[in-house]
TORTISE-559059 format. One line per field, with one value per residue (C-alpha): z, y, x; chain. Coordinates in Angstrom, 1 decimal. Each point is the difference from the previous one (the first is absolute). Layout:
! residues N
c3 = Z, ...
c2 = Y, ...
c1 = X, ...
chain = A, ...
! end
This chain:
! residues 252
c3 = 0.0, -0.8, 2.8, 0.0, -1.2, 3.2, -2.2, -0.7, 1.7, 0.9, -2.0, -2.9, 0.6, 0.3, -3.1, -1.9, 1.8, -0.9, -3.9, 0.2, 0.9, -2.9, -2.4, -1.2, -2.5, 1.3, -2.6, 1.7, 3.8, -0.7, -1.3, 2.8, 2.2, -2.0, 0.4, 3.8, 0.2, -1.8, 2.3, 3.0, -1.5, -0.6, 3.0, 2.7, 1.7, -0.1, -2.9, 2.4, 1.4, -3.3, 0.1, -3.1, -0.4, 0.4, -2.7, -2.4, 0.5, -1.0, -3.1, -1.0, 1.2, -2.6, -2.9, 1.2, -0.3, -3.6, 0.6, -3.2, -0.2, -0.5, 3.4, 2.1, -1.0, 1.2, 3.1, 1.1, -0.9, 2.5, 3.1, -1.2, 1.0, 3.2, 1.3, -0.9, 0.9, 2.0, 2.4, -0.6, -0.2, -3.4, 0.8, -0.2, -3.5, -0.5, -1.7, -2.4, -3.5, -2.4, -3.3, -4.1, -1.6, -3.4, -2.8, -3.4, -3.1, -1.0, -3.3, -2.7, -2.5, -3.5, -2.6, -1.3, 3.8, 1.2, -3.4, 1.2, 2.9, -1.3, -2.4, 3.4, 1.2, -0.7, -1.9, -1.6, 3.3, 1.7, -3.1, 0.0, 4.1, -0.1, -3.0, 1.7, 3.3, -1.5, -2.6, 2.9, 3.6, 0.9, 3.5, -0.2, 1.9, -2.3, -3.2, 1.1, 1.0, -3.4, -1.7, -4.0, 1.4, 1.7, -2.9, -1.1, -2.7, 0.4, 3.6, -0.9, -2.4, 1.9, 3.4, -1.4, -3.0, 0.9, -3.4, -0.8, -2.2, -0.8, 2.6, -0.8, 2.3, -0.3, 1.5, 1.0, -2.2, 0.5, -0.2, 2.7, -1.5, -3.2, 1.6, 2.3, -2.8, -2.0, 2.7, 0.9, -4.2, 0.7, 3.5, -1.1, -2.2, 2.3, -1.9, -3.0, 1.3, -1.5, 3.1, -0.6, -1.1, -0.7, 0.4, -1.5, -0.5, -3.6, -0.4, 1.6, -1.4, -0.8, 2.3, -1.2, 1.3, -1.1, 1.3, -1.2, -3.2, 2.4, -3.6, 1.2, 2.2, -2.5, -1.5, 3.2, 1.8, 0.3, 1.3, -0.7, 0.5, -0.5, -3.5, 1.7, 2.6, -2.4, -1.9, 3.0, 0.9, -3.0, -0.2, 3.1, -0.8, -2.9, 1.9, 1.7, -2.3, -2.7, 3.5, 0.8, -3.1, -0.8, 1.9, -2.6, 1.2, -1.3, 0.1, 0.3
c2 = 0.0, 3.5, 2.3, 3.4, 2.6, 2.7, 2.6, -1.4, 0.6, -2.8, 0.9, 0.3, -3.8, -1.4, 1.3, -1.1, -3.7, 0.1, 0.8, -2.4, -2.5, 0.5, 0.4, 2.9, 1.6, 2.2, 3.1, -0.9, 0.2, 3.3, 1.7, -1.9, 1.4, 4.0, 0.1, -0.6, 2.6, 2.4, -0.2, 0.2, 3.3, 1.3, -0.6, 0.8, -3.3, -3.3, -1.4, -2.7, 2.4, 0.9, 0.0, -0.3, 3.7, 0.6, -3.0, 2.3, 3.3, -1.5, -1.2, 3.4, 1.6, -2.3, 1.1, 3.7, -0.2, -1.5, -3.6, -1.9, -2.9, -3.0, 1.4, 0.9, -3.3, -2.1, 2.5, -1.3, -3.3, 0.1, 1.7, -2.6, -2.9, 1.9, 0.6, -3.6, -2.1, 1.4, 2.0, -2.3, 2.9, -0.3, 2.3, 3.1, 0.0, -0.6, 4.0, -0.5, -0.4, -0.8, 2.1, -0.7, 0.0, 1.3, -2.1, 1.4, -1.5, -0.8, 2.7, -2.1, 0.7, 0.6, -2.4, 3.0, 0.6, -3.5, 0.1, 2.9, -1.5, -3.4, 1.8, 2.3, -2.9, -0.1, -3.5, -2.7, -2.6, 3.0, 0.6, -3.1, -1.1, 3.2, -1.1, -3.5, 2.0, 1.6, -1.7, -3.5, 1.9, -1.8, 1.4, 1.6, -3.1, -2.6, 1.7, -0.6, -3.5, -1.0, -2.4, -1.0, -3.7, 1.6, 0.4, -2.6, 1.2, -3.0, 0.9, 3.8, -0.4, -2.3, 2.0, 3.6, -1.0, -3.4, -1.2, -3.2, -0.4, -2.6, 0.1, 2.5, 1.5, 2.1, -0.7, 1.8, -2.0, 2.6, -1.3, 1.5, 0.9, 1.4, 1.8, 1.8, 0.6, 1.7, 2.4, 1.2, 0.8, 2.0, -0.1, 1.1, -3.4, -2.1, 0.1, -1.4, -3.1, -2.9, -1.4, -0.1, -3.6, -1.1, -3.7, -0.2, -3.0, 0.8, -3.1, -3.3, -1.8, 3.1, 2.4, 3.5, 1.4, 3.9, 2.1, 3.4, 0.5, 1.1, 1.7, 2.4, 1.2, 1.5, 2.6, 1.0, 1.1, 1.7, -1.6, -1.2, -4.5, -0.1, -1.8, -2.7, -0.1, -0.9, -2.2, -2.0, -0.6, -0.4, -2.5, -2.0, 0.7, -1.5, -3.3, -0.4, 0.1, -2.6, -2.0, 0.4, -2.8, -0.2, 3.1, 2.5, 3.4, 3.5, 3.3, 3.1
c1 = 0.0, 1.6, 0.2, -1.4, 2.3, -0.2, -0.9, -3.7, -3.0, -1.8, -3.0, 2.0, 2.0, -3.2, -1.4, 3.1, 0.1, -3.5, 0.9, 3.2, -2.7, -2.0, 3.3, -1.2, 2.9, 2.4, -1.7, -3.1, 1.2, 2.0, -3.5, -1.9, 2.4, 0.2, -3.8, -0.5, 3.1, -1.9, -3.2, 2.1, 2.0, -3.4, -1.9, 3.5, -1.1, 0.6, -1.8, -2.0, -1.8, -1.8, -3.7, -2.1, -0.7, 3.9, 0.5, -2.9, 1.0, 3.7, -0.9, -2.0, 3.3, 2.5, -2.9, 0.1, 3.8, -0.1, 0.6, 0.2, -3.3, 3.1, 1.8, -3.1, -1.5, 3.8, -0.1, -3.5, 0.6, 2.9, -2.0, -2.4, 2.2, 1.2, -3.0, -2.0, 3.2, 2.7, -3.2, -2.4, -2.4, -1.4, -2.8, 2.6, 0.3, -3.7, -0.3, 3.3, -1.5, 2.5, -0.2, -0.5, 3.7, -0.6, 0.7, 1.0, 1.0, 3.6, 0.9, 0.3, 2.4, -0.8, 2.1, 2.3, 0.7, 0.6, 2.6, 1.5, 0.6, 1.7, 2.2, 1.4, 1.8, 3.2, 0.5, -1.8, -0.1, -2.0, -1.7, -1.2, -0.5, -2.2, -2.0, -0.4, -1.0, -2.6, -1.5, -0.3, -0.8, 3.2, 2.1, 3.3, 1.1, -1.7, 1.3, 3.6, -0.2, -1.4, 0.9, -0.5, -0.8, -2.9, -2.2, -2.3, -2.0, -2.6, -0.3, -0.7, -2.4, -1.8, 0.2, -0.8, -2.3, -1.4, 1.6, 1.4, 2.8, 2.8, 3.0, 2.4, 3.0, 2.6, 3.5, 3.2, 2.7, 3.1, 3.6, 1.6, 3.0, -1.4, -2.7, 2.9, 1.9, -2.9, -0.5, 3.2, 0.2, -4.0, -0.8, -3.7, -0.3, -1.7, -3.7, 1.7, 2.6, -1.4, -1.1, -3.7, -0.9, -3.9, -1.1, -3.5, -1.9, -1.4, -2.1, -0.4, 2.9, 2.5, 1.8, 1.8, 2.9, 0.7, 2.8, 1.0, 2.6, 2.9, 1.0, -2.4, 2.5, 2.4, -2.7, -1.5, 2.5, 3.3, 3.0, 3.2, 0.0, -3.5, 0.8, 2.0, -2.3, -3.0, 2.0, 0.5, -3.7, -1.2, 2.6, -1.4, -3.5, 0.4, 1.3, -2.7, -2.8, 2.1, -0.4, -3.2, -0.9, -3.5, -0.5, -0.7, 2.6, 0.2, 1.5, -1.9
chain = A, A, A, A, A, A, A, A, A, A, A, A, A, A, A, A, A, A, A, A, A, A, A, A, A, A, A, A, A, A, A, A, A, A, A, A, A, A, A, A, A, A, A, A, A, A, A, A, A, A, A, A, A, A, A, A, A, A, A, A, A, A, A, A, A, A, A, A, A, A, A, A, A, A, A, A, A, A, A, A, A, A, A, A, A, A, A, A, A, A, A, A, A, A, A, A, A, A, A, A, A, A, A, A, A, A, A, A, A, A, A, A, A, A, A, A, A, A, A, A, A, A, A, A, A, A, A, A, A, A, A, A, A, A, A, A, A, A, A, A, A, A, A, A, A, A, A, A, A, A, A, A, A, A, A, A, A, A, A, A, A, A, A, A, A, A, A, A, A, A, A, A, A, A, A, A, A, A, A, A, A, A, A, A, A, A, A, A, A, A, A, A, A, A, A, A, A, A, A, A, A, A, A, A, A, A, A, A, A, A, A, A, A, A, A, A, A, A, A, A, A, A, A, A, A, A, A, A, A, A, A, A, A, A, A, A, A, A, A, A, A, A, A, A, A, A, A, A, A, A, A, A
! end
C-alpha cells in the first residue's frame, strides 16, 4: 500500500485512492482533482463542506466567467465523482446540469484544395501516404505500418462493396539489394521499384502473375544507376516467370 505523501489532505488521498481504485487514467484523476480545486478556490473553504446551492451558484459562476461547454462539462463531471463517491453525498450535485457541446461539421475540402495540398509536400512518399490518408480514413499511425502484403483485393471488394470476385493479391517482391541500390541512385523512387507483384486467379484452372516492366524505371526518373538497376530486376523477374511453368506471367 503507498503511504500518503505529508503534503495531502486526507480528503484529497481518499478521493485519489478512491480513483486509483477504479483505474481511472491519470488525465482523468488530474481533472477530477483541477475541478474539486477549483470549487474550493471559489468557495475559501474546504470543498466538503459544499451544499447544493454552493455546487449551483458555482456552475452559474464558471458560465459567467466564460467556461468553454467541453471544460464545464469535464469540471462537473469531476465534482460529480467527488461528491457521489469520495462524500457519498450524491444529493449535492443534484442542481449541476451538464450542458449541450455544440457539434459542427468538419470543412470539407474542395478537390482543387485537397490537390493543393498533396502537391505541398515535399516528395512523392508524402505525396502519396497523404493521398492514401485521405482517399482511405486511414491513421497517421496505420499509414506508416503499411504494408503492400496488406491488400487483398478480393477481401476489399467484398468488405466495402459486397462484391465477389476471383482471388487476387498483391505482394511486396523487392530484392533487397536492388531495391537499396535504386534508392540511393533516386531516393524519391520508391512508387516505382518493381516490387508490386499481382497473383490473380483468372479462371478456374489458370492463375496470372503480373509485375511491373522495371524498364519503366529508366523513363521516369532521374538518376544515375537506375539503368543497371532495372537491368537487374528485369533480369530476375524474368527468372521467375520462365519458372512459374504453366503459370501464364507478364510484364506490365
Amino acid at each position: 500500500m503507498n503511504a500518503p505523501h505529508p503534503t495531502v489532505s486526507p480528503l484529497r488521498q481518499r478521493m485519489l485512492e478512491d480513483m486509483r481504485m477504479r483505474k481511472l487514467a491519470p488525465k482523468t484523476q488530474t481533472a477530477y482533482i483541477r475541478a474539486v480545486r477549483r470549487l474550493a478556490a471559489y468557495l475559501h473553504r474546504p470543498p466538503d463542506t459544499a451544499t447544493v446551492e454552493d455546487l449551483r451558484n458555482f456552475q452559474l459562476h464558471l458560465v459567467d466567467e466564460g467556461t468553454s461547454p467541453t471544460t464545464l462539462n469535464a469540471t462537473i463531471t469531476g465534482l460529480k465523482f467527488f461528491c457521489e463517491i469520495t462524500l457519498d453525498r450524491a444529493e449535492l450535485t443534484a442542481k449541476m446540469q451538464p450542458v449541450h457541446v455544440p457539434r459542427t461539421l468538419p470543412v470539407v475540402l474542395s478537390r482543387e484544395e485537397v490537390a493543393r495540398l498533396i502537391a505541398a509536400a515535399p516528395n512523392l512518399k508524402h505525396q502519396t501516404a497523404l493521398s492514401l490518408a485521405y482517399a482511405t480514413g486511414l491513421r497517421a499511425n496505420e499509414v506508416v505500418s503499411l504494408k503492400v502484403s496488406d491488400i487483398d483485393s478480393q477481401q476489399a471488394m467484398k468488405a466495402k462493396l459486397g462484391l465477389d470476385m476471383l482471388p487476387y493479391r498483391i505482394l511486396g517482391a523487392c530484392n533487397p539489394p536492388l531495391a537499396h541500390q535504386a534508392l540511393q541512385a533516386a531516393p524519391d523512387i520508391g512508387l516505382l521499384l518493381p516490387c508490386n507483384v499481382t497473383v490473380r486467379q483468372a479462371s478456374h484452372d489458370m492463375v496470372v502473375v503480373g509485375f511491373l516492366d522495371p524498364q519503366v524505371m529508366v523513363g521516369l526518373v532521374e538518376g544515375t544507376g537506375i539503368k543497371a538497376v532495372s537491368d537487374a530486376a528485369e533480369e530476375r523477374l524474368r527468372r521467375v516467370c520462365a519458372s512459374l511453368g504453366g503459370s501464364e506471367a507478364k510484364a506490365v
